[in-house]
Backbone as CSV, one residue per row, in Angstrom:
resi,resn,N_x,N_y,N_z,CA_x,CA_y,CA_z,C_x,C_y,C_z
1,UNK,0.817,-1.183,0.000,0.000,0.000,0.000,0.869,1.258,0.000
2,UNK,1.723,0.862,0.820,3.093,2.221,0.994,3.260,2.586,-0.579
3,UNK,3.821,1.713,-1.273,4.357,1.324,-2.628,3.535,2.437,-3.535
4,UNK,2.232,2.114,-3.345,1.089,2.451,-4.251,0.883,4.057,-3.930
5,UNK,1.032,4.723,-2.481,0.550,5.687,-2.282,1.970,6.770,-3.105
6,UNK,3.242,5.827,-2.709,4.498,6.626,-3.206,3.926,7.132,-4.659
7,UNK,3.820,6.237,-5.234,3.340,5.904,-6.999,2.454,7.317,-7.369
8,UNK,1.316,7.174,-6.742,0.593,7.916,-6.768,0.792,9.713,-6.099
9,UNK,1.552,9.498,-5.405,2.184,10.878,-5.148,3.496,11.620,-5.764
10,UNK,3.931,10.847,-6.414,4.747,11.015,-7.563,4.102,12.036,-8.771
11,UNK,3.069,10.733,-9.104,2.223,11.091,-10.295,1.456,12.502,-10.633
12,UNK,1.253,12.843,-8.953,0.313,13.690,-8.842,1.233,15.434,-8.963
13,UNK,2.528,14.461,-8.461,3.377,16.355,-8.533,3.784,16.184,-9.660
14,UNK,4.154,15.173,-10.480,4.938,14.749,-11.982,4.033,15.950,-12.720
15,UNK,2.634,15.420,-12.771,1.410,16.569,-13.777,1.248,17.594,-12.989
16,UNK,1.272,18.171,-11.572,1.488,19.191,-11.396,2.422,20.450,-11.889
17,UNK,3.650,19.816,-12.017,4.651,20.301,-12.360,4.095,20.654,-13.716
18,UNK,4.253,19.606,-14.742,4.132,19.510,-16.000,2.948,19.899,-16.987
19,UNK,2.173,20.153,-15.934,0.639,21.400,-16.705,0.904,22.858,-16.161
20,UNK,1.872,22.856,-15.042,2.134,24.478,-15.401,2.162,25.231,-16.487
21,UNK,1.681,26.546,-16.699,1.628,26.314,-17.898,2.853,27.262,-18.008
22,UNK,3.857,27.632,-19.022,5.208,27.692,-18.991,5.312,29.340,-19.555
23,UNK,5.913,30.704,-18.789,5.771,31.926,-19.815,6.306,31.824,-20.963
24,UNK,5.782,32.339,-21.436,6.441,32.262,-23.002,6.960,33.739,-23.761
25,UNK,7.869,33.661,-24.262,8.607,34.820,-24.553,7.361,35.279,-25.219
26,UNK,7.273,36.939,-24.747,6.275,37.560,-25.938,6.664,37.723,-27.398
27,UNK,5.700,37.107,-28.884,6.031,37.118,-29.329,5.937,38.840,-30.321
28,UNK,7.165,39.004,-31.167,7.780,40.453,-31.265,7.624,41.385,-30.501
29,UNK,7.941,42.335,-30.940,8.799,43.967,-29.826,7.381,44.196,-28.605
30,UNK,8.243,44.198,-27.419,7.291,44.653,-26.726,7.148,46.123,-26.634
31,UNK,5.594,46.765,-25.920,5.498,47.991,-26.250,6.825,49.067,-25.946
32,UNK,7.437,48.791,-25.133,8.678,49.794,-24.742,9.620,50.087,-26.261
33,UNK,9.271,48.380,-26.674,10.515,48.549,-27.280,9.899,48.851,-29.139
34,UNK,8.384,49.220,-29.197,8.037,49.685,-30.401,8.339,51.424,-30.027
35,UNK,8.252,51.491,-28.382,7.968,53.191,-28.004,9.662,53.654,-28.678
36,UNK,10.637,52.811,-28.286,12.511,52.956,-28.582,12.625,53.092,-30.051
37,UNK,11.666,52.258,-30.850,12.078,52.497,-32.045,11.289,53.277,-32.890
38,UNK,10.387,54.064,-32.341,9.955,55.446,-33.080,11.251,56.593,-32.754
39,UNK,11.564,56.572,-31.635,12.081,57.180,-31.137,13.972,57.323,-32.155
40,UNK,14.059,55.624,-32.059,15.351,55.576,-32.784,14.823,55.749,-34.041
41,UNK,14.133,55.520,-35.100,13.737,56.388,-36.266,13.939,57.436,-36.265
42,UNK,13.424,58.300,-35.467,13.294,59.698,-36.082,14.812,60.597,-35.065
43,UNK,15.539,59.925,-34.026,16.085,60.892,-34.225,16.949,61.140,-34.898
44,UNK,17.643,59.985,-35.396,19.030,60.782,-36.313,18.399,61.679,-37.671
45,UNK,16.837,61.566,-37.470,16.619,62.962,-38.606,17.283,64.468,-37.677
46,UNK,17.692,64.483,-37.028,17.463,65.790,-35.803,18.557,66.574,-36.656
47,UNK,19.780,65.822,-37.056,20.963,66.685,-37.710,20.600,67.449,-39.271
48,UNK,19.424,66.958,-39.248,18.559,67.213,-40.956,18.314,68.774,-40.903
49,UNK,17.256,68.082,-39.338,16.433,69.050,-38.887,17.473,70.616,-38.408
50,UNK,18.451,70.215,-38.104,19.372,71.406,-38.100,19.782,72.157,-39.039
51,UNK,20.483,71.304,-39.885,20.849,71.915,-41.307,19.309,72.529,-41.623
52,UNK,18.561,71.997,-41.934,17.539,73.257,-42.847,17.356,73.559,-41.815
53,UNK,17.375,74.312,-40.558,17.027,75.795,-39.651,18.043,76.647,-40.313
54,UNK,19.495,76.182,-40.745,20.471,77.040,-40.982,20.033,77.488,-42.272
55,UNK,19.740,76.729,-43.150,19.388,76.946,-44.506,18.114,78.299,-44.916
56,UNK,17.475,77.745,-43.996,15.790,78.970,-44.192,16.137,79.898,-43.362
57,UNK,16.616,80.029,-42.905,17.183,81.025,-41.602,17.797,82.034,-42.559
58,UNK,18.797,81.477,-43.517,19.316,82.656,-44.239,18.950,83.120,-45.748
59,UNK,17.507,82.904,-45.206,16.424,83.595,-46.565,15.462,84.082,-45.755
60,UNK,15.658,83.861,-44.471,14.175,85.120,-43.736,14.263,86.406,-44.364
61,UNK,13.214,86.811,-44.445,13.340,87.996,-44.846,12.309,88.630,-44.608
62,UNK,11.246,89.982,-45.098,10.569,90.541,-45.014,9.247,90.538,-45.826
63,UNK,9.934,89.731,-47.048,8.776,89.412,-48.374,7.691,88.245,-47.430
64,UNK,7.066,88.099,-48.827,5.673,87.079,-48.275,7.085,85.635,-48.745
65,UNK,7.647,85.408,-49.348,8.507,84.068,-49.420,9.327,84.134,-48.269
66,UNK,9.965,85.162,-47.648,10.978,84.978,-46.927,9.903,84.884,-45.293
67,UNK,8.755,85.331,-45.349,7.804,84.452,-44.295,7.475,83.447,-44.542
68,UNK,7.463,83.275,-45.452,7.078,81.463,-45.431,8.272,80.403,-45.188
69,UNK,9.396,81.020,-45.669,10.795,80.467,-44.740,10.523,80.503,-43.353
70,UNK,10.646,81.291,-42.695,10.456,81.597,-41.440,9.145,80.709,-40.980
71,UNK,8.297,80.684,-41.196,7.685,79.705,-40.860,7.875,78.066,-40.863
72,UNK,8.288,77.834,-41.670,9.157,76.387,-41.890,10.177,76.578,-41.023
73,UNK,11.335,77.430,-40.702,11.923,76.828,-39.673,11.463,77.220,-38.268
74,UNK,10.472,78.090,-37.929,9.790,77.696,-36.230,9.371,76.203,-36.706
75,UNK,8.658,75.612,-37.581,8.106,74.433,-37.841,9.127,73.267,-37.204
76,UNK,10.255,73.430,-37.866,11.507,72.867,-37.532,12.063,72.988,-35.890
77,UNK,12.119,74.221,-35.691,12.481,74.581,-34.183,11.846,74.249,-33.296
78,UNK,9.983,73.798,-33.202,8.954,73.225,-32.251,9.211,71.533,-32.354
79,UNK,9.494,70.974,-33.988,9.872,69.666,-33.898,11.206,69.022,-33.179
80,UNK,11.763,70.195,-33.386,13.375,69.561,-32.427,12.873,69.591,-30.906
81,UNK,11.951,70.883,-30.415,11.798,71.116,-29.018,11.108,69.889,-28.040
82,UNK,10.275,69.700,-29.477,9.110,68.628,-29.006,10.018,67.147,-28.335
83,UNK,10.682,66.904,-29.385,11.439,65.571,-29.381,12.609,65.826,-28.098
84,UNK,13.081,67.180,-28.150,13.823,66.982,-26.800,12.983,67.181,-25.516
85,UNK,11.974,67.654,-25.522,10.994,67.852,-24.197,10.612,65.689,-23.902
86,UNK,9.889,65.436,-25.177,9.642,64.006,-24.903,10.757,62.896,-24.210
87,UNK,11.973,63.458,-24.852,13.014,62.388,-24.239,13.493,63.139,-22.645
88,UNK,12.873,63.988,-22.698,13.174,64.052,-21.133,12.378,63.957,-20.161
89,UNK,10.837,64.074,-20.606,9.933,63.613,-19.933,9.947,61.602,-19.961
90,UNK,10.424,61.345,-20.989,10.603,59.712,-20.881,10.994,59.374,-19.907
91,UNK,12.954,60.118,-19.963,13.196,59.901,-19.063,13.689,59.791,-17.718
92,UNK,12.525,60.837,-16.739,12.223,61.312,-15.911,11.079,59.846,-15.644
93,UNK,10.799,59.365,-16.384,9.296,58.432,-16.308,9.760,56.932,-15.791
94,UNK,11.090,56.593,-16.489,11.557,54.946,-16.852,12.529,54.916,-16.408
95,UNK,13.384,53.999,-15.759,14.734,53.572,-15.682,15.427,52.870,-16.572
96,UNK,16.107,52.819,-16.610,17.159,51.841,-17.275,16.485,50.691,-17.537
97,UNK,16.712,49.781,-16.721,15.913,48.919,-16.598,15.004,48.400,-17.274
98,UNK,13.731,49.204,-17.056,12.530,49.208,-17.714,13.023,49.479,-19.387
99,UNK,13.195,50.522,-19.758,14.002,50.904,-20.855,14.879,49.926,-21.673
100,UNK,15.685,49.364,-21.239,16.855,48.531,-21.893,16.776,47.531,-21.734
101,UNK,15.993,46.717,-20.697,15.981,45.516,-19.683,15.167,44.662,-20.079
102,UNK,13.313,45.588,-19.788,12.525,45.026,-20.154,11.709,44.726,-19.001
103,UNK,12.290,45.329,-17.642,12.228,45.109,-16.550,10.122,45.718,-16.386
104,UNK,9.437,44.927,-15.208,7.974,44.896,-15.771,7.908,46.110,-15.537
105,UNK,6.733,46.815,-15.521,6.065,48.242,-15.436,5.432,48.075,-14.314
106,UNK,5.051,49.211,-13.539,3.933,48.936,-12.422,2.583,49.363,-13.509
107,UNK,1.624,49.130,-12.626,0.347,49.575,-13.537,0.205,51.330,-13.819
108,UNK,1.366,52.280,-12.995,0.980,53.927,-13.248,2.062,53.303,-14.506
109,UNK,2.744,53.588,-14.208,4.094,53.162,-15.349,3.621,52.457,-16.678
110,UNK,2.828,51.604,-16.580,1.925,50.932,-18.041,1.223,52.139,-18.516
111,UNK,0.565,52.848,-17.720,-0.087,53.798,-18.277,0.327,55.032,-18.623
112,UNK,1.213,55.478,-18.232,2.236,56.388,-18.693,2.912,56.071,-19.715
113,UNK,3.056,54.457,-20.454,4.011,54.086,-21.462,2.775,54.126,-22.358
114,UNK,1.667,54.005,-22.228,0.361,54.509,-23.177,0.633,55.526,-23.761
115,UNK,0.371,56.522,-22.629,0.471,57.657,-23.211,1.897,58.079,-23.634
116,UNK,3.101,57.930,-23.517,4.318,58.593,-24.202,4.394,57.517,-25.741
117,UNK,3.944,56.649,-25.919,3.522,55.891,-27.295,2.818,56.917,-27.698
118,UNK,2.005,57.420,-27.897,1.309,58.117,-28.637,1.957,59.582,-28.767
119,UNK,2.390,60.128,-27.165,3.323,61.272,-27.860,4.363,61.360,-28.606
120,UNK,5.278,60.206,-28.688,6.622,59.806,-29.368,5.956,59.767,-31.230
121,UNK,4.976,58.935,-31.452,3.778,59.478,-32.646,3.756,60.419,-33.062
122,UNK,3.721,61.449,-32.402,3.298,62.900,-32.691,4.258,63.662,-32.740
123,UNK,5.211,63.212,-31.766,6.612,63.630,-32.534,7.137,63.462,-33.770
124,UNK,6.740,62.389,-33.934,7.401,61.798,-35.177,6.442,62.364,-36.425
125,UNK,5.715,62.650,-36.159,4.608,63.198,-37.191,5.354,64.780,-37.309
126,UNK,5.953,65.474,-36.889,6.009,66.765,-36.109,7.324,66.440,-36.808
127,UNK,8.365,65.822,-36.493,9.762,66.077,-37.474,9.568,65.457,-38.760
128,UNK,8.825,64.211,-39.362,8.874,64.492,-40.751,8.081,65.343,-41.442
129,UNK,7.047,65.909,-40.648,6.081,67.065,-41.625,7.094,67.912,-41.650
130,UNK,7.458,68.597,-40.887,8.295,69.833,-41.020,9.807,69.884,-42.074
131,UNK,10.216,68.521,-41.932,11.429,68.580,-42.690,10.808,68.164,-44.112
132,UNK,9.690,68.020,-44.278,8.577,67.905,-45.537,8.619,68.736,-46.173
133,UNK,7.963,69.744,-45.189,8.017,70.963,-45.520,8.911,71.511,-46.135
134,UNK,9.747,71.939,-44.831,11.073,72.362,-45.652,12.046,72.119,-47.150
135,UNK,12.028,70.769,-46.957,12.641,70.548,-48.209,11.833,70.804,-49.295
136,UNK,10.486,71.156,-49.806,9.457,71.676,-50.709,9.663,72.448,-51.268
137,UNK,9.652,73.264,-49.901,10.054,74.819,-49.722,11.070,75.385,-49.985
138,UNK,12.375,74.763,-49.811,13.953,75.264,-50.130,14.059,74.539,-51.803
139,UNK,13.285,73.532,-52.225,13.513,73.116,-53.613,13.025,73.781,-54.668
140,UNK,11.875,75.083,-54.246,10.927,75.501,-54.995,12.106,77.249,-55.605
């Protein structure tokens, strides 16, 4: 009977064990790391975004064209501001960790990575319109 109960208590942690059910790597980029690569997209436009401030900058002028320069590069100058305000509100938000790691979120922290996904968006909307712009504008 000893024999039988061993057997059976074996069995019982054997499928315990073995219906755990097992985490599984999430499959592709998790949200942090779709939020990193808007982010790594658009900034090495930033040195773009410099050169044409220098470029329209030295056609401001007083005419109705040399305002419409001037307008393209504030356009330019709010998209650089934007993108450096966001990466410092990021990160003021995330650690390392979380950031590079992968390390979990608390639930304010999930919801804060909501919302800087969508502002990192709008950044990114915000430096290629403008350098859109610009280049239109300096080709015309």
């Amino acid at each position: 009977m000893k024999k039988i109960s061993s057997i059976l208590i074996c069995t019982i942690l054997f499928l315990g064990f073995s219906c755990k059910e097992e985490k599984k790597a999430p499959e592709g980029p998790t949200q942090m790391e779709k939020v990193m690569a808007i982010h790594d997209e658009v900034m090495p436009k930033m040195g773009k975004l410099g050169k044409l401030v220098g470029e329209l900058k030295a056609k401001v002028d007083t005419t109705e064209m040399g305002q419409q320069y001037e307008t393209a590069m504030k356009d330019l100058q709010e998209a650089n501001s934007a993108m450096m305000d966001w990466m410092r509100d990021f990160g003021d938000k995330f650690d390392s960790d979380e950031i590079l790691n992968g390390k979990e979120l608390t639930e304010e922290k999930q919801q804060w990575l909501d919302e800087e996904e969508e502002k990192v968006k709008v950044v990114k909307e915000k430096i290629n319109g403008s350098i859109e712009r610009a280049e239109k504008l300096l080709n015309n």
